[in-house]
Backbone atoms as SQL, in Angstrom:
CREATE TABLE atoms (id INTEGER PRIMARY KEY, chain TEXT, resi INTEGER, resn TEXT, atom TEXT, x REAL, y REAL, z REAL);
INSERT INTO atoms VALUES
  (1, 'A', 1, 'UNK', 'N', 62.494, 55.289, 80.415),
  (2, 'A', 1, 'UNK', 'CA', 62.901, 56.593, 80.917),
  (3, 'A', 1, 'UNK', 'C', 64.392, 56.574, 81.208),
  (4, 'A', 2, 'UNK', 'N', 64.793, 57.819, 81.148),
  (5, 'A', 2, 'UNK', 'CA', 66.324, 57.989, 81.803),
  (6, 'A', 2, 'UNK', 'C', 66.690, 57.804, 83.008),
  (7, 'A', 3, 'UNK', 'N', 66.114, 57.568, 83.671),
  (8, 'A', 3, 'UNK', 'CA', 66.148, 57.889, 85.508),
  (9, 'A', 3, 'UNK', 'C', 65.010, 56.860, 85.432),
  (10, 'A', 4, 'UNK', 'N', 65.358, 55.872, 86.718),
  (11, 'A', 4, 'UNK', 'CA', 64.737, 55.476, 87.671),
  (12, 'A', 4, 'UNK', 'C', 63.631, 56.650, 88.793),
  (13, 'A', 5, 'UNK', 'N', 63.093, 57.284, 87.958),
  (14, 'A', 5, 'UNK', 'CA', 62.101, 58.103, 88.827),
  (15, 'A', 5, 'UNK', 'C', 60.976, 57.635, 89.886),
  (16, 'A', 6, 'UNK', 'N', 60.265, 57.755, 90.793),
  (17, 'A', 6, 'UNK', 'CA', 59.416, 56.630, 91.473),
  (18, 'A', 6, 'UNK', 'C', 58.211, 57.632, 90.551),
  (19, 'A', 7, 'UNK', 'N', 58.105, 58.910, 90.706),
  (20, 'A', 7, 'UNK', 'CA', 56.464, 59.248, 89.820),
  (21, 'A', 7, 'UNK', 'C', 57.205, 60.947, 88.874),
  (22, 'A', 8, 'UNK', 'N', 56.699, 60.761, 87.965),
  (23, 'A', 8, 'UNK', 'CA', 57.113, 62.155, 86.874),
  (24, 'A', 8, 'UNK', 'C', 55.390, 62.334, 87.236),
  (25, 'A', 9, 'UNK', 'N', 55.186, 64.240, 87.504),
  (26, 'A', 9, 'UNK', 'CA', 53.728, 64.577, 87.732),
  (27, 'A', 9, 'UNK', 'C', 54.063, 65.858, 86.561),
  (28, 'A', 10, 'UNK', 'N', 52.721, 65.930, 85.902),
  (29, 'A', 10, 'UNK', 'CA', 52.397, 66.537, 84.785),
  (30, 'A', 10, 'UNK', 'C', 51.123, 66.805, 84.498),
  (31, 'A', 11, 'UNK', 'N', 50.871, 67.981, 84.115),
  (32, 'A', 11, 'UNK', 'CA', 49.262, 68.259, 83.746),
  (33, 'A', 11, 'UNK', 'C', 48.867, 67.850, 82.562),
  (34, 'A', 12, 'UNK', 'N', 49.809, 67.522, 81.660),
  (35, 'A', 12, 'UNK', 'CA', 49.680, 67.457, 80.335),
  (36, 'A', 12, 'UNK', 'C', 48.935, 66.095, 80.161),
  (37, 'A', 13, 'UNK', 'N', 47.184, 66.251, 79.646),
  (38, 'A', 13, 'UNK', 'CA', 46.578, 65.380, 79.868),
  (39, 'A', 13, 'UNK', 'C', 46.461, 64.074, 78.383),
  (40, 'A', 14, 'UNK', 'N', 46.734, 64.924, 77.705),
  (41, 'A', 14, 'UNK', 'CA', 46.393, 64.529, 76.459),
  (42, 'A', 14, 'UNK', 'C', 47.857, 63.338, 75.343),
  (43, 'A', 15, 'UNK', 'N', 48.697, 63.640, 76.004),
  (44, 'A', 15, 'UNK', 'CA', 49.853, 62.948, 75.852),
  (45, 'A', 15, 'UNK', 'C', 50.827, 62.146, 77.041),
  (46, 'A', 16, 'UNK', 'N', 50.483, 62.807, 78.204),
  (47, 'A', 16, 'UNK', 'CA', 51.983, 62.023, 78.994),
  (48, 'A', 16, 'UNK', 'C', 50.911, 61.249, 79.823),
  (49, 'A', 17, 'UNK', 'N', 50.263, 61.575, 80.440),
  (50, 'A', 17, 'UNK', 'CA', 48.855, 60.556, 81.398),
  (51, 'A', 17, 'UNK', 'C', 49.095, 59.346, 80.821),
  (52, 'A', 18, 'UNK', 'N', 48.626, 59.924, 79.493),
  (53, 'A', 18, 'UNK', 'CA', 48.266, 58.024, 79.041),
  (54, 'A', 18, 'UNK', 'C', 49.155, 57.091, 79.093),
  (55, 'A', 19, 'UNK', 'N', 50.579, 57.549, 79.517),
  (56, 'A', 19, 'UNK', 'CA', 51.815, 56.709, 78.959),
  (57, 'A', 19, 'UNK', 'C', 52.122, 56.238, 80.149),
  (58, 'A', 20, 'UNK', 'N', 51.265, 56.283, 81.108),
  (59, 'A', 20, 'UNK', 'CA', 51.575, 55.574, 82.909),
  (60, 'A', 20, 'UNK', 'C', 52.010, 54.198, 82.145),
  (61, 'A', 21, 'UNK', 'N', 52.590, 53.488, 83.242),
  (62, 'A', 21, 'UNK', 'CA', 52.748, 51.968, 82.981),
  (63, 'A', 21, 'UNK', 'C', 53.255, 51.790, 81.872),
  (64, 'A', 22, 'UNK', 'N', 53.294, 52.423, 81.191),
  (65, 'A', 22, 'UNK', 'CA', 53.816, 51.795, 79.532),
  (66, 'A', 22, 'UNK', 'C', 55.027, 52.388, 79.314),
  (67, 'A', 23, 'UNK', 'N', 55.899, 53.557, 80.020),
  (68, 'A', 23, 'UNK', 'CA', 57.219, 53.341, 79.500),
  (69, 'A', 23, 'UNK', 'C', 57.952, 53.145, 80.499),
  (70, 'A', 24, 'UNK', 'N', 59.136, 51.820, 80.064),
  (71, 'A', 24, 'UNK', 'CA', 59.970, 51.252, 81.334),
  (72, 'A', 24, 'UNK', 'C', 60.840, 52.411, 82.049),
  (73, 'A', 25, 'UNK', 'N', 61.433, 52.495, 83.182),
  (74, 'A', 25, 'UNK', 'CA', 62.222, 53.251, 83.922),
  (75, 'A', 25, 'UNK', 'C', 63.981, 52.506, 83.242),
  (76, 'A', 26, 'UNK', 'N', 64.828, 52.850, 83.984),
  (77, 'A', 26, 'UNK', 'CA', 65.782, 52.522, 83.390),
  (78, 'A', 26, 'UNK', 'C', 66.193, 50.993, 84.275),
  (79, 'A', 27, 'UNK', 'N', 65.507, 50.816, 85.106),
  (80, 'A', 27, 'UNK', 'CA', 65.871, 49.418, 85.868),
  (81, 'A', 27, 'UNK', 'C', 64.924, 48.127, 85.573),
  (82, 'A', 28, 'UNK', 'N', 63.584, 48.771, 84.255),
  (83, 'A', 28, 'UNK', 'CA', 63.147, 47.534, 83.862),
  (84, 'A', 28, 'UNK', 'C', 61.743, 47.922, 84.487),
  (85, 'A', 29, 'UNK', 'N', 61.436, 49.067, 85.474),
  (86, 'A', 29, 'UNK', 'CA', 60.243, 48.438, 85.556),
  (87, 'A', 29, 'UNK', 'C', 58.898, 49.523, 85.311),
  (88, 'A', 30, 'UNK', 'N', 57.913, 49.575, 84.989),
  (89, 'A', 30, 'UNK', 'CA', 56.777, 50.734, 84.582),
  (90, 'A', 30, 'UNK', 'C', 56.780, 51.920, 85.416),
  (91, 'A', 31, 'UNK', 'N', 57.235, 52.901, 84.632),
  (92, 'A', 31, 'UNK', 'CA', 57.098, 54.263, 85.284),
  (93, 'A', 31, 'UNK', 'C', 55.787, 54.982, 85.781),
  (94, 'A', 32, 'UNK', 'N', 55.365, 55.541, 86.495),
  (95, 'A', 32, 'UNK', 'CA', 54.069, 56.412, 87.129),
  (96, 'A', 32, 'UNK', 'C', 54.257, 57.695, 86.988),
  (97, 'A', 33, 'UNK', 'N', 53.191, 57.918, 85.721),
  (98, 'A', 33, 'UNK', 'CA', 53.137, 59.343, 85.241),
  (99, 'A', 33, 'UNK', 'C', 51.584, 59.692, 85.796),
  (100, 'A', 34, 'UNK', 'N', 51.418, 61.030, 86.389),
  (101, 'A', 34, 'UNK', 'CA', 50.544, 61.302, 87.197),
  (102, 'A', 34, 'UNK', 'C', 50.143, 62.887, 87.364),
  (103, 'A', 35, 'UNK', 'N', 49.330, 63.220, 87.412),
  (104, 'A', 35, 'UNK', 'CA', 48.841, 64.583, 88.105),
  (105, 'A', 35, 'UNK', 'C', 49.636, 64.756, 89.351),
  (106, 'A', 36, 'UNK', 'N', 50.233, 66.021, 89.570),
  (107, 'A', 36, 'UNK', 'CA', 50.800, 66.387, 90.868),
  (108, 'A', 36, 'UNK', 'C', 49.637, 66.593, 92.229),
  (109, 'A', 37, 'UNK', 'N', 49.807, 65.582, 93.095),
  (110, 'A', 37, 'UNK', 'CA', 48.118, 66.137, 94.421),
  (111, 'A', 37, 'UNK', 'C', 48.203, 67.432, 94.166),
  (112, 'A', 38, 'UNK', 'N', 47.348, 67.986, 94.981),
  (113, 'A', 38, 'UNK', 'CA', 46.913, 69.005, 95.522),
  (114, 'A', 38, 'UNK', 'C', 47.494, 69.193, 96.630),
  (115, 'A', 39, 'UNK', 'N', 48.395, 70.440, 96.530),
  (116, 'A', 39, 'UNK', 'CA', 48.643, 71.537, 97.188),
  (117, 'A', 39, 'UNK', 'C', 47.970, 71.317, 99.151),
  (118, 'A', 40, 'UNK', 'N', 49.045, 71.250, 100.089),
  (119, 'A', 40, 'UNK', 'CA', 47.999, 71.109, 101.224),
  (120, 'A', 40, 'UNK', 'C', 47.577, 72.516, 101.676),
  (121, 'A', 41, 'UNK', 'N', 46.415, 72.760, 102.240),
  (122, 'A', 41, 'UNK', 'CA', 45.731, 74.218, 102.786),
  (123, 'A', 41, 'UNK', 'C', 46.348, 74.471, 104.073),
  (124, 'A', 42, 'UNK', 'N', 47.227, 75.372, 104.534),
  (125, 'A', 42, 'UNK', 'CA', 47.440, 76.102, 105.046),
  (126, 'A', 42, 'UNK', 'C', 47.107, 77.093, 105.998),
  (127, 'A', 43, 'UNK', 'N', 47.000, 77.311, 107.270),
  (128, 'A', 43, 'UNK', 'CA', 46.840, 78.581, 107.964),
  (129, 'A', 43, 'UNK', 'C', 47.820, 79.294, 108.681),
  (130, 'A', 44, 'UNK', 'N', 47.756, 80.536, 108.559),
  (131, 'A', 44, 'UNK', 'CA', 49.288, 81.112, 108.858),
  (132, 'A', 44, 'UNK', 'C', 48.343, 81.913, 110.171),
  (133, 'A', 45, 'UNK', 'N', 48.609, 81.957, 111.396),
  (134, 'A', 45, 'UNK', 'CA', 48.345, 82.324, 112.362),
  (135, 'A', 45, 'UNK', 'C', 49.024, 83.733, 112.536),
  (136, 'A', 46, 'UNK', 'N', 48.653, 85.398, 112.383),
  (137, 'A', 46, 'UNK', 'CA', 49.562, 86.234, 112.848),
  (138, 'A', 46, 'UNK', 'C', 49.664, 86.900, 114.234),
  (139, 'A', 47, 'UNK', 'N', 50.549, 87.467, 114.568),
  (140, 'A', 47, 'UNK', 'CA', 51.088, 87.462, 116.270),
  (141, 'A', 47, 'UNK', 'C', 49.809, 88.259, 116.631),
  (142, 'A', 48, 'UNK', 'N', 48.739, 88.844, 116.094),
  (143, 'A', 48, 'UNK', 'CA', 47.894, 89.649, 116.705),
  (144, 'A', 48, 'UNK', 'C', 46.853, 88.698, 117.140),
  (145, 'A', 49, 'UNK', 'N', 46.743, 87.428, 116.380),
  (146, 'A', 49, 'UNK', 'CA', 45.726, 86.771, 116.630),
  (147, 'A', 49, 'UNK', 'C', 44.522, 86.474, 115.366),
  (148, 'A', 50, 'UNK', 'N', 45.110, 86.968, 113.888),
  (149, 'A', 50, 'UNK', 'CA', 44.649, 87.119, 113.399),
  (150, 'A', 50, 'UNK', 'C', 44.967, 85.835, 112.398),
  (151, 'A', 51, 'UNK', 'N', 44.298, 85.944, 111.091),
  (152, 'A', 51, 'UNK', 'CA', 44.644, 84.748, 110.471),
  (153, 'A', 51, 'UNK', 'C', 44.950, 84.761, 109.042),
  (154, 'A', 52, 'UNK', 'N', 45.530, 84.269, 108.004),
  (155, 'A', 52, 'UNK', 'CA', 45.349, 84.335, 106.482),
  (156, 'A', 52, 'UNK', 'C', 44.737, 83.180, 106.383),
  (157, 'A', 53, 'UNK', 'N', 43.988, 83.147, 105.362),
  (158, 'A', 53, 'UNK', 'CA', 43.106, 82.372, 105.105),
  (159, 'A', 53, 'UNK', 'C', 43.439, 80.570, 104.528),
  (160, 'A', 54, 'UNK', 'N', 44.432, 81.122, 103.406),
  (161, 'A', 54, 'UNK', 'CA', 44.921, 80.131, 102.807),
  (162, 'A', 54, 'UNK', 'C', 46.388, 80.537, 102.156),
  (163, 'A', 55, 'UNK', 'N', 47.193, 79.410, 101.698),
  (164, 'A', 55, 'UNK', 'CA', 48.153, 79.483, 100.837),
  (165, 'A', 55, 'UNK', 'C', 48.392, 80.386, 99.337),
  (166, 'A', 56, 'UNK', 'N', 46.513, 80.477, 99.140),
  (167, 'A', 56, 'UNK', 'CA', 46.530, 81.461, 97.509),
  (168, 'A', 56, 'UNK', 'C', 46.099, 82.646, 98.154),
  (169, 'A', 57, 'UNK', 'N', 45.601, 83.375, 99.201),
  (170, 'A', 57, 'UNK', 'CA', 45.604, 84.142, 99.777),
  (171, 'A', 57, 'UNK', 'C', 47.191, 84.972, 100.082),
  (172, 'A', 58, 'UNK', 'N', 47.821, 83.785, 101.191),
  (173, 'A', 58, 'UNK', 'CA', 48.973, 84.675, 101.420),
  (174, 'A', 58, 'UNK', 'C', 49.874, 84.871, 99.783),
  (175, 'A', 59, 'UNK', 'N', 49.955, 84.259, 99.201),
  (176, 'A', 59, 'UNK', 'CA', 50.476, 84.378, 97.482),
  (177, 'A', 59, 'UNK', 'C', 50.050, 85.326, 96.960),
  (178, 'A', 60, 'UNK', 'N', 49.087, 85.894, 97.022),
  (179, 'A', 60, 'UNK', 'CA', 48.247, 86.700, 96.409),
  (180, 'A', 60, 'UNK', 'C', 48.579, 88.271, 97.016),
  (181, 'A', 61, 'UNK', 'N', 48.274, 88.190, 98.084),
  (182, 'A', 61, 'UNK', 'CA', 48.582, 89.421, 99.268),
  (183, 'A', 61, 'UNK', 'C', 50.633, 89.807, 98.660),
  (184, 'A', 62, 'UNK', 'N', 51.093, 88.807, 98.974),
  (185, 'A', 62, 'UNK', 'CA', 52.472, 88.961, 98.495),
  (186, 'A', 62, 'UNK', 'C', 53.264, 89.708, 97.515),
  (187, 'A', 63, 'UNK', 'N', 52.843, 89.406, 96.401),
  (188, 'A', 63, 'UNK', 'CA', 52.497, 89.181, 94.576),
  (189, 'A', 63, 'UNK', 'C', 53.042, 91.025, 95.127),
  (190, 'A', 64, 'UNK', 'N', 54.337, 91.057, 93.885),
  (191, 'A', 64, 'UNK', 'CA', 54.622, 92.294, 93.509),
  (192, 'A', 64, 'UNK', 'C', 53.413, 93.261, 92.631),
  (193, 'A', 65, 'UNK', 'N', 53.067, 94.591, 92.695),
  (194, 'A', 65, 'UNK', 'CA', 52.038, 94.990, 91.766),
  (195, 'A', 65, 'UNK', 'C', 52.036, 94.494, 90.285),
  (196, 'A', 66, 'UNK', 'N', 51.197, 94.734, 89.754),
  (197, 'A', 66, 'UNK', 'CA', 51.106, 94.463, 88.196),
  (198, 'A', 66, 'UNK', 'C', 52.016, 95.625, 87.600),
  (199, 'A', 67, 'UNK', 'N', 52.502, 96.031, 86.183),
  (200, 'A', 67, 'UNK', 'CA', 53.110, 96.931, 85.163),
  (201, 'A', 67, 'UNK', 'C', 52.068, 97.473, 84.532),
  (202, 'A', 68, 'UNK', 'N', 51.474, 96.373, 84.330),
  (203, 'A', 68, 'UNK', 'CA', 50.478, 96.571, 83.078),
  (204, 'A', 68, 'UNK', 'C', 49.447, 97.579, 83.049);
């Protein structure tokens, strides 16, 4: 690799996964190619006492209308 990276995360299952450990970083030693975790869950508390549920909730609620 070009960079000394500690982990490159990628969904791309079918080509970059497999290449964990097998291509060197630039200091010599096996790079960690990986799925990005999961997202942590979230609660947003509002001043009334009320709650959003989650992180794809408040995203969602947010989200400019559709065009289409």
């Amino acid at each position: 690799m070009l960079f000394n990276l500690d982990e490159m995360h990628t969904f791309d299952g079918e080509n970059l996964l497999s290449l964990d450990g097998k291509v060197m970083r630039l200091d010599g030693r096996p790079s960690t190619i990986r799925k990005p975790p999961e997202p942590p869950q979230i609660t947003l508390q509002l001043e009334g006492g009320g709650a959003l549920a989650d992180r794809t909730t408040v995203a969602s609620a947010t989200a400019p209308p559709s065009t289409h």
